[in-house]
N, C-alpha and C positions, 0 to 999 in steps of 0.2 A: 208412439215413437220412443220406448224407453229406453234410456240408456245404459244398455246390458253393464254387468259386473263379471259376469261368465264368459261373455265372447269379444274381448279387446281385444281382437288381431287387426279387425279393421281401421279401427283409431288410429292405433300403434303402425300400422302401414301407412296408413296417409302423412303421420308427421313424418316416416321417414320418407316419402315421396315428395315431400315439399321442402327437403332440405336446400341450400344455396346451392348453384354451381357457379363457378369460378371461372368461366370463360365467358364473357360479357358479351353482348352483341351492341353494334354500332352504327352509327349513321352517318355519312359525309353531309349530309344536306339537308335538314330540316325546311319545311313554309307553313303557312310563315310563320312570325315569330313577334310579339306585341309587347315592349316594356312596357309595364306599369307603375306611374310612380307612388311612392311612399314604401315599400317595400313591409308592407300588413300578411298575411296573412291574409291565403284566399278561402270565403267561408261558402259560395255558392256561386255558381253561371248557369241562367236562365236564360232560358231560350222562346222570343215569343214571333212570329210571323219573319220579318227580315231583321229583330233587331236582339241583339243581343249584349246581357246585365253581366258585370264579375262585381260581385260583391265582396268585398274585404271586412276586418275585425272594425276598421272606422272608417270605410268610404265608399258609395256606390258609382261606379262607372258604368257608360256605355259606349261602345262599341260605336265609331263615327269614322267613316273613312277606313284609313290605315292605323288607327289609334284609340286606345280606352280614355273617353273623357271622363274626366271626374267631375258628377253631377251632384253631388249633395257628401258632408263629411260630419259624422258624429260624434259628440264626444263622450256615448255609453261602446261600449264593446258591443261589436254585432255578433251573435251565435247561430243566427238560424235566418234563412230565408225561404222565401217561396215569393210565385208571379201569379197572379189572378187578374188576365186580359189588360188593362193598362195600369192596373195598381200595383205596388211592390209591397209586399208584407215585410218585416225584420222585426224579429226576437233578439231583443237586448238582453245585457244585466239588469236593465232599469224598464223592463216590459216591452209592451208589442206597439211599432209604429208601422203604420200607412204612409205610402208615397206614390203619389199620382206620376205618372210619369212626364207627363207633360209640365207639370213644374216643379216637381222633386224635394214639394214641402212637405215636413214631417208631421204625420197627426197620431198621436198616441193613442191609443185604446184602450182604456179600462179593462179588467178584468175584475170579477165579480168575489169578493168576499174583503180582508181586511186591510187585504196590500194590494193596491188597484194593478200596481207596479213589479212585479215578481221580475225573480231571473228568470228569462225564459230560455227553456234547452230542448225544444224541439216546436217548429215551422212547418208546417204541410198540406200541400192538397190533395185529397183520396181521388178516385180514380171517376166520383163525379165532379166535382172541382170547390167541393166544400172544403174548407180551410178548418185545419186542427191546430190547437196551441197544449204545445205543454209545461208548466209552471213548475219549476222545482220542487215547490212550497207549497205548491195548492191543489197540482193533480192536472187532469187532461181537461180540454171545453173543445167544443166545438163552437164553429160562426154560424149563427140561422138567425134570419130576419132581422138583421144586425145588430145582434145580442150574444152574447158568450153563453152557450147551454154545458154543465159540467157533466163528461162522463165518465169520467174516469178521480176518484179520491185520493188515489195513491201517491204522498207528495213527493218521493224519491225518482223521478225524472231524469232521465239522463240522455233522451231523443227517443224521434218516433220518424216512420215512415207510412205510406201506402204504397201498394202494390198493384198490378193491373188485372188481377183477381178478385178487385174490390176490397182486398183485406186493409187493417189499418191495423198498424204493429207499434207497441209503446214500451222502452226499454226501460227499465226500471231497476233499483238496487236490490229488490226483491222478485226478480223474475222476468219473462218476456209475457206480456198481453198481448192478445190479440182480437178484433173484434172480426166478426162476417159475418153482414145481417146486422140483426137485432143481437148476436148473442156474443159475449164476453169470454176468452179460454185462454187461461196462465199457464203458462208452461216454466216450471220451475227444477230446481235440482232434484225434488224429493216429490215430485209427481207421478199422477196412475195415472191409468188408460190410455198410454201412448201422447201425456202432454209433458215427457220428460226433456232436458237438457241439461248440459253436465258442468254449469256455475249460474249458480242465483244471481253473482252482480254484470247485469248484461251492460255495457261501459257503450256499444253503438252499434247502430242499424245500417248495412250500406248494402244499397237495392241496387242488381246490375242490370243493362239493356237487355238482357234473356229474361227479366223477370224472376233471377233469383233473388235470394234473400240472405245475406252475409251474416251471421249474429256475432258479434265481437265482448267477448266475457272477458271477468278476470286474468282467467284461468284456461282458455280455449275460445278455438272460433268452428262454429258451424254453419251447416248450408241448406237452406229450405228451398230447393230445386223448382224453380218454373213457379214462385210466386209460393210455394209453400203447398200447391198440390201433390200429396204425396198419400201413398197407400195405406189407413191405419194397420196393416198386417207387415207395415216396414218395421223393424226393430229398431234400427238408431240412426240417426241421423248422420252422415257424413261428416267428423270431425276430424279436427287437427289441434294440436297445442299449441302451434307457432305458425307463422307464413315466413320461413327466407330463414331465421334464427331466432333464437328463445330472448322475450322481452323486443322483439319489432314491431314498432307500430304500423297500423293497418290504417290507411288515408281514404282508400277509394276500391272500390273492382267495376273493370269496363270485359265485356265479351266484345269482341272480334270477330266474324264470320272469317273461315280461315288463315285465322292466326291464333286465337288461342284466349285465355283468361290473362288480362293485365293488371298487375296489384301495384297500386301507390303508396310506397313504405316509406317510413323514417331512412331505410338503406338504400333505397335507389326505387324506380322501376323495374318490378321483374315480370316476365313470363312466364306462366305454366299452358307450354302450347297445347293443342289440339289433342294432342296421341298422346296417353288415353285420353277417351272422350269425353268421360267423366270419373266424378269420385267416387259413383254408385258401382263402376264397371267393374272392380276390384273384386278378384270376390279367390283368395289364396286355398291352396289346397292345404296349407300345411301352418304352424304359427310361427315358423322360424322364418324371418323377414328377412331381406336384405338391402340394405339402403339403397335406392335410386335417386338419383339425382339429377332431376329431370327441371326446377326452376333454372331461368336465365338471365342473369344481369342485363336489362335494355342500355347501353351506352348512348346519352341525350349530351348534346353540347353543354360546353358550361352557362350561356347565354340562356338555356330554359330553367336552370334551376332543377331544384326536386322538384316534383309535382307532390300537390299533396291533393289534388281534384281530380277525377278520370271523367270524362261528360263524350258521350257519346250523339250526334246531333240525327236528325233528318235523311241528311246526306250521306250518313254514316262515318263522317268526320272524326276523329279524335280531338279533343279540344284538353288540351295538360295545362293547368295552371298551378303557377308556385308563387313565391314571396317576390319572386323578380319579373314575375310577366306569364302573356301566354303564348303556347303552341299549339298550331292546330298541325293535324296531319290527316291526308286522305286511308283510303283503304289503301291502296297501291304504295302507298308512300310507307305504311305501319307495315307492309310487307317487307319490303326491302327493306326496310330497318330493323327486322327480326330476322333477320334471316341468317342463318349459322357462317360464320366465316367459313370462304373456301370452297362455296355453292355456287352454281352460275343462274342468276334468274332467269326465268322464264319470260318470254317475249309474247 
């Protein structure tokens, strides 16, 4: 998947199709709607059988009734979470703890070499339910037989994911890794045989409900389609320089069954709906481009906040969490709140 230097019309089309539009869509009536207090930062919601976790930078709640209690409050920074059946994992600045859920006491875990205790910046389970840690400082391990096995050296961490392709994705200052199987593939700036991407320092991974794969660089974000199964006779990968305008940060991406791709930005929630249907579909006859402006400001009460988490549930729920609390919203509900002013919906 190299990324040509001869045929940039594609790129250069997609950022201009993901420029901002200016007419905002809106909602009379959001449900519901959950304050949360302390106003942290939300760093994860997990979802296990009927109960469900919002983890913040220093508190774990859950979800009790009408309201997130607050079960357990720390005083390292939380950066990464994941659930494994009734235990709660969190990647601190000051290493990896356990918490049973049943009594929400914190047990630390060692990590194997000179600093038991690393920043940890990336929490995950692969798509068998083995748990990955990744240590800024010391590189990637896995959990087996309750012990840390290291597979990955590279100390430049900066998060990791799984996918439901089995793959397991590690973003790093020098590249994206990828494992599937037994076997290890970097895809770096200055890569061959189709393991190219167009900036070394990959800054975060965000995996959407379709099974894509977001890759967020210094310098650009690209899109590993349906889990990263893509054709090696593809040339480049689907890129953009920006989502919404130059220098916005990228929080979350949730898909929608018809409604569209939703991005959690520093600027708001926006939309890039349905039509096109993808970024692969583009395909210009000519290199003289012209801007479209097809994203759409989502208008969210001020009671939700920005979202800076998109979580998509079972039920196909939207669950938006911000600094002030969460929203959920159904499918029905995320329709009529996208929907262009001046439409009459459908019954």
């Amino acid at each position: 998947m190299p990324f040509s230097t001869k045929n940039t019309f594609i790129p250069s089309l997609l950022s201009a199709l993901l420029l901002l539009s200016f007419s905002p869509i809106s909602l009379a009536r959001p449900r519901p709607h959950y304050a949360v207090a302390g106003a942290k930062k939300p760093v994860a919601m997990l979802h296990s059988g009927k109960a469900t976790y919002l983890i913040t930078e220093r508190s774990v709640f859950r979800l009790e009734g009408q309201e997130f209690v607050r079960k357990q409050q720390l005083a390292s920074t939380i950066q990464c979470a994941t659930l494994a059946d009734t235990v709660l994992w969190l990647g601190t600045r000051q290493g990896v703890l356990r918490l049973n859920t049943s009594t929400f006491w914190p047990r630390p875990l060692a990590l194997p070499g000179a600093d038991a205790a690393p920043n940890i910046t990336a929490l995950f389970r692969d798509a068998r339910g083995t748990v990955w840690v990744g240590a800024n400082s010391q590189g990637v391990f896995r959990w087996a037989n309750n012990t840390f096995i290291q597979e990955l050296r590279t100390p430049a961490i900066n998060g990791g994911v799984a996918t439901p392709d089995s793959s397991v994705w590690i973003a790093t200052s020098i590249g994206l890794s990828r494992k599937q199987g037994a076997e290890w593939t970097r895809y770096n700036e200055e890569g061959v045989a189709n393991h190219e991407i167009p900036d070394n320092i990959v800054e975060k991974l965000l995996p959407d409900n379709a099974g894509n794969l977001w890759v967020v660089m210094s310098d650009a974000i690209c899109v590993f389609e349906n889990g990263g199964q893509r054709g090696a006779a593809e040339e480049e990968l689907p890129t953009v320089k920006f989502i919404g305008r130059p220098g916005n940060e990228v929080f979350g991406v949730a898909a929608m069954p018809g409604v569209g791709r939703l991005f959690a930005t520093a600027q708001g929630l926006l939309l890039l709906p349905n039509e096109p249907t993808g970024f692969a579909s583009f395909s210009p006859s000519t290199d003289k481009v012209e801007p479209k402006r097809l994203l759409r400001p989502v208008s969210l009460p001020a009671s939700a906040g920005n979202p800076l988490l998109l979580e998509v549930d079972k039920q196909q729920r939207l669950w938006l969490a911000s600094e002030v609390g969460v929203t959920v919203l159904t499918g029905k509900e995320l329709r009529r709140l996208v929907q262009p002013q001046g439409t009459v919906a459908k019954r």
